[in-house]
C-alpha positions as CSV (number, residue, x, y, z in Angstrom):
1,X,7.2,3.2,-22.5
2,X,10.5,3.3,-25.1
3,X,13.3,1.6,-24.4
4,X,15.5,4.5,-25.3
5,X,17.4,6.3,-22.3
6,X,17.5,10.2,-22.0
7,X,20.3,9.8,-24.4
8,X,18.7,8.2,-26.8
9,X,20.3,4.8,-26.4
10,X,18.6,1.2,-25.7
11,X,18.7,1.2,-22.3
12,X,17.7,-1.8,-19.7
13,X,16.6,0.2,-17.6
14,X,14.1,1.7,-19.7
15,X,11.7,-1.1,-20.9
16,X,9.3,-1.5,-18.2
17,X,6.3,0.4,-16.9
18,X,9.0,2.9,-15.0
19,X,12.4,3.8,-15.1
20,X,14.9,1.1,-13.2
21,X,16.2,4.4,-11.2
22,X,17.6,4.7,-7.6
23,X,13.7,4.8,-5.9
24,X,12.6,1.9,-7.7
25,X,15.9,-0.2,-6.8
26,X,14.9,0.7,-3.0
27,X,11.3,-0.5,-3.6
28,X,12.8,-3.4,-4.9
29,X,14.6,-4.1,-1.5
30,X,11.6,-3.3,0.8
31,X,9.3,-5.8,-1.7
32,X,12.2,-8.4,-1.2
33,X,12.3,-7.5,2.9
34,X,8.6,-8.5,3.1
35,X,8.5,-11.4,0.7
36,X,11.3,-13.4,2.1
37,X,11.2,-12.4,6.0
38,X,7.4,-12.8,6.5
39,X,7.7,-16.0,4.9
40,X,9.9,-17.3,6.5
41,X,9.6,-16.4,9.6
42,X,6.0,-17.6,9.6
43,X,6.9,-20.8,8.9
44,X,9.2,-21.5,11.4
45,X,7.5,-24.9,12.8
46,X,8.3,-26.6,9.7
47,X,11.6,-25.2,9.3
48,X,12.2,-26.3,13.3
49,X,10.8,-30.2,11.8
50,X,12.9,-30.5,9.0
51,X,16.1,-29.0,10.3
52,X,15.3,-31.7,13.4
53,X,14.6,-34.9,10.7
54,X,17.9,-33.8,9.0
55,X,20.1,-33.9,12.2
56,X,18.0,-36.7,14.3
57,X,16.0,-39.1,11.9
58,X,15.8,-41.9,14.4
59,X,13.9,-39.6,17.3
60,X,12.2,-37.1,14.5
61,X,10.4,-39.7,11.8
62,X,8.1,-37.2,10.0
63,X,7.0,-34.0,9.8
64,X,4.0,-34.5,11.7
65,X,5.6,-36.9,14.7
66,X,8.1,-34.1,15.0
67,X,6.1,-31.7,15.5
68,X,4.0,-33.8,17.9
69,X,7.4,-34.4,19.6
70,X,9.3,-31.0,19.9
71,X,5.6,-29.5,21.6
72,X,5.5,-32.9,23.4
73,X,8.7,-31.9,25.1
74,X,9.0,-28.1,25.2
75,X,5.5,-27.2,24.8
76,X,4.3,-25.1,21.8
77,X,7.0,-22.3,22.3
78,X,9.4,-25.4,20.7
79,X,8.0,-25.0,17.3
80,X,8.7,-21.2,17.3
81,X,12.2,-21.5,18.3
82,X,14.4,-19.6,16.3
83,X,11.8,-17.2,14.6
84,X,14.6,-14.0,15.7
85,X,16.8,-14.9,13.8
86,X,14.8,-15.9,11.3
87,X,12.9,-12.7,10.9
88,X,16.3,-10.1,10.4
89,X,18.3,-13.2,8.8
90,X,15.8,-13.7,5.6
91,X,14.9,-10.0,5.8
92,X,18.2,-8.8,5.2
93,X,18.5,-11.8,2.5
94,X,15.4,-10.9,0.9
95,X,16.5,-7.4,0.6
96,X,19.8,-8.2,-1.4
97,X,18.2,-10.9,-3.2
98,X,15.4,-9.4,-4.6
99,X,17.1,-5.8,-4.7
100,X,20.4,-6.6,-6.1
101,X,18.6,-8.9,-8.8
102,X,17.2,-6.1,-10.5
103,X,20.2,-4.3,-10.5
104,X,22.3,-7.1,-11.4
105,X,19.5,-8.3,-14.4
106,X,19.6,-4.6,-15.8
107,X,23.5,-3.9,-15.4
108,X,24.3,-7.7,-17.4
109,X,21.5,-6.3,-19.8
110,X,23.2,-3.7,-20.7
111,X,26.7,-4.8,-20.9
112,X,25.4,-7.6,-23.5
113,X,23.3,-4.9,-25.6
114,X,19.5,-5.3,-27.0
115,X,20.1,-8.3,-28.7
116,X,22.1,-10.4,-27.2
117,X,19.8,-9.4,-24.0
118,X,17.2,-10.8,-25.8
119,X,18.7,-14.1,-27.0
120,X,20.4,-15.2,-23.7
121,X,17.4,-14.3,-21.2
122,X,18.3,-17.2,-19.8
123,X,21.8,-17.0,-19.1
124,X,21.2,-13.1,-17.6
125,X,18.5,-14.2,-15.3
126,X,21.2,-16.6,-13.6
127,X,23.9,-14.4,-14.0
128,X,21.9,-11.7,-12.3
129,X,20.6,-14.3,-9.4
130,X,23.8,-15.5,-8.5
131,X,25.3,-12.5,-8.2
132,X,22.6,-11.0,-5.9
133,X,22.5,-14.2,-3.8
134,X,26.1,-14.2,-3.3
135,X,26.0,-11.1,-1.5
136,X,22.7,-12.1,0.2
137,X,24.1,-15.0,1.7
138,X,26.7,-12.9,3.3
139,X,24.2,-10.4,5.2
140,X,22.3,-14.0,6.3
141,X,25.5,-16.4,7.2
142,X,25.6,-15.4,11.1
143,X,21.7,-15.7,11.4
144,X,21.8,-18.6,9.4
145,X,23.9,-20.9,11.8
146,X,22.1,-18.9,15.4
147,X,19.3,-20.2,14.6
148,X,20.3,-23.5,13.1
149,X,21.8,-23.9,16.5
150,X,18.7,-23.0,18.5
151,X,16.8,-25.2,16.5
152,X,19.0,-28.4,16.5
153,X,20.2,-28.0,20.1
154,X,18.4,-30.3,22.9
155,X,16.2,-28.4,25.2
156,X,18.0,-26.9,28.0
157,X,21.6,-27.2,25.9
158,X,21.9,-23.8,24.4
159,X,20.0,-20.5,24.7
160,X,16.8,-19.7,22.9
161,X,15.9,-16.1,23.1
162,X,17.7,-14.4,20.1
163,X,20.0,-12.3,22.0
164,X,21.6,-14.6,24.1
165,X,21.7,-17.1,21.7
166,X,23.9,-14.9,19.8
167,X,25.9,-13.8,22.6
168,X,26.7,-17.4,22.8
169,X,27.9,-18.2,19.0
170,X,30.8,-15.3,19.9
171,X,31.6,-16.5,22.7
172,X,32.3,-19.7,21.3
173,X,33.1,-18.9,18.1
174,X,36.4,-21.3,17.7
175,X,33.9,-24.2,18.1
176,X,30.9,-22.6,16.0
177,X,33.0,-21.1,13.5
178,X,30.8,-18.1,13.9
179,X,30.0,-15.8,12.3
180,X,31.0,-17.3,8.6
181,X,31.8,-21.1,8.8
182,X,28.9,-22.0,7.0
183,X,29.2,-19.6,4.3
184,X,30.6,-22.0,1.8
185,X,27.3,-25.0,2.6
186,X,25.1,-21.5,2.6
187,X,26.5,-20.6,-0.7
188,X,26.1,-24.1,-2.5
189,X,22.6,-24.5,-0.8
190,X,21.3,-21.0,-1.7
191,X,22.6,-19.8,-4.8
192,X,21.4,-22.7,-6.6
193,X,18.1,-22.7,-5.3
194,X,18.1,-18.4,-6.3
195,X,19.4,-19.4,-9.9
196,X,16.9,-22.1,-9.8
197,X,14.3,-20.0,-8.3
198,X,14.8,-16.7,-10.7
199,X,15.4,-18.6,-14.2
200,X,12.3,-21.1,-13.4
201,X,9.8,-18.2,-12.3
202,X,10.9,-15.9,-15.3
203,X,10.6,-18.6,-17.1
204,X,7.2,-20.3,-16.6
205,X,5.5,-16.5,-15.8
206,X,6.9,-16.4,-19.8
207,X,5.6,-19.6,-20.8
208,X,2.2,-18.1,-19.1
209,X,1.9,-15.6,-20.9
210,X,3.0,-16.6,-24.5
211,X,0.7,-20.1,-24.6
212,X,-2.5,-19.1,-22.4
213,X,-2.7,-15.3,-21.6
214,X,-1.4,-14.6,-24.8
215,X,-2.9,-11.1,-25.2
216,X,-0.4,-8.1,-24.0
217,X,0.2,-8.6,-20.4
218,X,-0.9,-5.0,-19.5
219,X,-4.5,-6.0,-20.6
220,X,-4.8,-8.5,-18.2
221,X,-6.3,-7.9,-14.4
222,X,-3.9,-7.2,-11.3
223,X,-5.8,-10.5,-9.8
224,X,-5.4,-12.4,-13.0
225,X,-1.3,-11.2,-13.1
226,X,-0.9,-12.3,-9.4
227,X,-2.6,-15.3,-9.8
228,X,0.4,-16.2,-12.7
229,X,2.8,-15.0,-10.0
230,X,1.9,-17.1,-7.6
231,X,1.9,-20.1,-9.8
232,X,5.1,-19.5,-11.5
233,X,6.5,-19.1,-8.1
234,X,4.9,-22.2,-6.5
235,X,6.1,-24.5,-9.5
236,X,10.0,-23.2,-9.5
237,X,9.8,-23.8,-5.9
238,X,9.3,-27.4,-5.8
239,X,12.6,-27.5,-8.5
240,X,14.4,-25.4,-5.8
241,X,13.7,-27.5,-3.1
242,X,15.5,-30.2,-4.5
243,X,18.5,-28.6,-6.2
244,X,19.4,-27.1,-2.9
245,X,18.3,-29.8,-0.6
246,X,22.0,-31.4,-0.1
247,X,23.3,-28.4,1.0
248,X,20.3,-27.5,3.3
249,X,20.9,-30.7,5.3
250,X,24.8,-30.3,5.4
251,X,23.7,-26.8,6.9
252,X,21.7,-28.8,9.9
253,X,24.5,-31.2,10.0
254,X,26.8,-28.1,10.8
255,X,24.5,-27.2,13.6
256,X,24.9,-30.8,15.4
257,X,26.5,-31.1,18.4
258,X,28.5,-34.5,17.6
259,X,30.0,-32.3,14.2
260,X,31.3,-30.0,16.2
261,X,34.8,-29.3,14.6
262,X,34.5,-31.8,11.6
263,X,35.2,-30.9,7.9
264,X,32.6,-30.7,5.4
265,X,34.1,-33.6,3.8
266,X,34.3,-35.6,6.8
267,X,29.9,-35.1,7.5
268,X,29.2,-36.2,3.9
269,X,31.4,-39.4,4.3
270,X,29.7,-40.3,7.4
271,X,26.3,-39.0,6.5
272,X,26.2,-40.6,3.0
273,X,25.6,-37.9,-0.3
274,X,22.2,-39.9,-1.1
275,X,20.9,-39.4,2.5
276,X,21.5,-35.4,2.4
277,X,19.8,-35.4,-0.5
278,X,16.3,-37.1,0.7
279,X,16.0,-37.3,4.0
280,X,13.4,-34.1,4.7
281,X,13.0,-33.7,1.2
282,X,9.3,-34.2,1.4
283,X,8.4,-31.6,4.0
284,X,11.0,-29.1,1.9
285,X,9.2,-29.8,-1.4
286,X,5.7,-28.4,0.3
287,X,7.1,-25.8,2.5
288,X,9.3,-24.4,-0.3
289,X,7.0,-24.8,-3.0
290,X,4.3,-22.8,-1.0
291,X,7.0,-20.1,0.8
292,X,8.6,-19.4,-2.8
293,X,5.0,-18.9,-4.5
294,X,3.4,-16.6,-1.7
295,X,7.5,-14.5,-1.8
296,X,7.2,-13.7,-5.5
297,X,3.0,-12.9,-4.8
298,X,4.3,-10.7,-1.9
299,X,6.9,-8.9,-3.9
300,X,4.4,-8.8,-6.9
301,X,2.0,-7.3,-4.8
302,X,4.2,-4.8,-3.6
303,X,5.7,-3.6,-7.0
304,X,1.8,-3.5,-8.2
305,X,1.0,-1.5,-5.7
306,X,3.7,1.3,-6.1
307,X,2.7,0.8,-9.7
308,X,6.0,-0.8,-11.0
309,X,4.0,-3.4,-12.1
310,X,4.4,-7.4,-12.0
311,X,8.0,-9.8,-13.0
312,X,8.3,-11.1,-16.3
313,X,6.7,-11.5,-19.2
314,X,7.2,-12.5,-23.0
C-alpha cells in the first residue's frame, strides 16, 4: 500500500499491509495478551525450577532434580505453583509490550522522518521496546513478586492459591515492599531482554529475508512466514536469556526469606555478580529460547489471521 497518509505525507503508519489505526493497535494488544500469557503461564514448572536453583542451589542442583524434588515434596500441584499470577501478570505485560511497541516504533518513526527511519532501524526498534516495556513492567511488578513468593516460599510457609497469596503481600507489605519494590530489578531484568528481544527478532526476520527468502516477502506462504517467525524468535531468545539473566536471579533473591529487608546492593555482595549471572542460566537459555520463539509465532499468527500480516521484513 503507499506510504503516504490521507494528507499526502510519509506516514509510519502507512507502510504495511493496513493502516497502523486505533483497531489495529487493539489487535496488537490482544496478539501480545495471548503470546506472552499462554506462554508463560504454561511453562510454569520450569519457571518454579529455576526461580528455586537461583534462591536454593545447594537443595535444587538441576532442573531435572528439582523438579523431581518440589513433586517429591508437594506432589505434582508443586510445579504449578504460581501459574495465577502468572497468567494476568504476563498477560497484562504482553499487552503493553507488544501493543505499546507498535505505537511506540510508528510514533519514533515519524518524529525522525522517512529517512532517518530508514537509517537508524536499529536505534527505533529499541527506542520503541524500551519504552513499551517500561510501562509493561509497571502493569506486571505486583504479579511479578506474588508469585516469586509462592514459588520460593517452603511448603506450608506462605499461601499458594492466588488470592490469598495476594491478600498476604498487602498485608505485609512493609516486609515485601509490595506492590513495587522490585520494580527497579524488574526494570533492569526486562527491558533489556525486550530491547534485546525486539532489535534481535527484527533483525534476524531481516537478515531472513534479504540472504535466503530474498524474493518480496508477500510472495512467500503464511507457513513459510511463520516458520521465519518462529526462528527469528527462538534465536533472539537465547541472547535474551543471558542479557537479562542477572537481574532475573536478583528478582528470586528478592523473593527469599533470609533477604527479607536487604538492599539490592547488599544481595549482590553476598550473592557474588558472577553467580547471578550463571547459576540457572542453562534451564533459562532453553526455556526462553523456546517461550520467546513460540510468543512472536503466537502473535504472528494472530496478526496473519486478522490479515495485518507478519513482523519485519527488509
Amino acid at each position: 500500500m503507499s506510504n503516504l497518509a490521507p494528507s499526502g505525507m510519509w506516514d509510519a503508519r502507512y507502510i504495511g499491509p493496513v493502516p497502523h489505526d486505533s483497531s489495529y493497535y487493539a489487535k496488537c494488544m490482544l496478539g501480545g495478551v495471548l503470546a506472552c500469557g499462554l506462554t508463560h503461564a504454561g511453562i510454569t514448572p520450569l519457571d518454579v525450577a529455576k526461580c528455586n536453583m537461583q534462591v536454593n542451589p545447594a537443595k535444587y542442583s538441576g532442573t531435572f532434580n528439582s523438579l523431581k524434588t518440589i513433586v517429591g515434596e508437594e506432589g505434582t500441584k508443586g510445579v504449578w505453583k504460581g501459574f495465577g499470577p502468572t497468567l494476568v501478570g504476563y498477560s497484562l505485560q504482553g499487552m503493553f509490550k507488544y501493543g505499546l511497541y507498535e505505537i511506540f516504533k510508528d510514533t519514533y518513526m515519524n518524529m525522525a522522518g522517512e529517512e532517518a527511519s530508514e537509517k537508524y532501524k536499529g536505534a527505533i526498534w529499541l527506542a520503541g521496546s524500551a519504552s513499551a516495556e517500561f510501562f509493561a513492567d509497571v502493569a506486571l511488578c505486583p504479579l511479578e513478586m506474588t508469585k516469586v513468593k509462592i514459588q520460593t516460599s517452603p511448603a506450608g510457609t506462605f499461601p499458594v492459591p492466588f488470592g490469598a497469596a495476594w491478600a498476604e503481600m498487602s498485608r505485609t507489605k512493609v516486609e515485601t515492599r509490595f506492590p513495587f519494590g522490585s520494580i527497579i530489578p524488574l526494570w533492569s531484568r526486562q527491558i533489556p531482554y525486550t530491547m534485546a528481544k525486539f532489535f534481535f527478532f527484527e533483525k534476524i526476520v531481516q537478515q531472513f529475508y534479504t540472504h535466503v527468502f530474498t524474493q518480496p516477502k508477500e510472495t512467500y506462504s503464511k507457513p513459510t512466514q511463520l516458520g521465519i517467525t518462529f526462528a527469528s524468535g527462538y534465536l533472539s531468545g537465547i541472547i535474551c536469556a543471558i542479557v537479562s539473566h542477572p537481574a532475573d536471579s536478583l528478582v528470586s533473591q528478592l523473593g527469599k526469606p533470609q533477604n527479607k529487608g536487604k538492599s539490592l546492593g547488599a544481595i549482590v555482595s553476598e550473592v557474588g555478580l558472577g553467580t547471578l549471572a550463571t547459576r540457572g542460566l542453562g534451564t533459562r537459555v532453553i526455556m526462553i529460547g523456546t517461550l520467546t520463539g513460540f510468543q512472536w509465532w503466537i502473535y504472528d499468527s494472530f496478526k496473519a489471521s486478522m490479515g495485518m500480516g507478519t513482523t519485519g521484513g527488509k
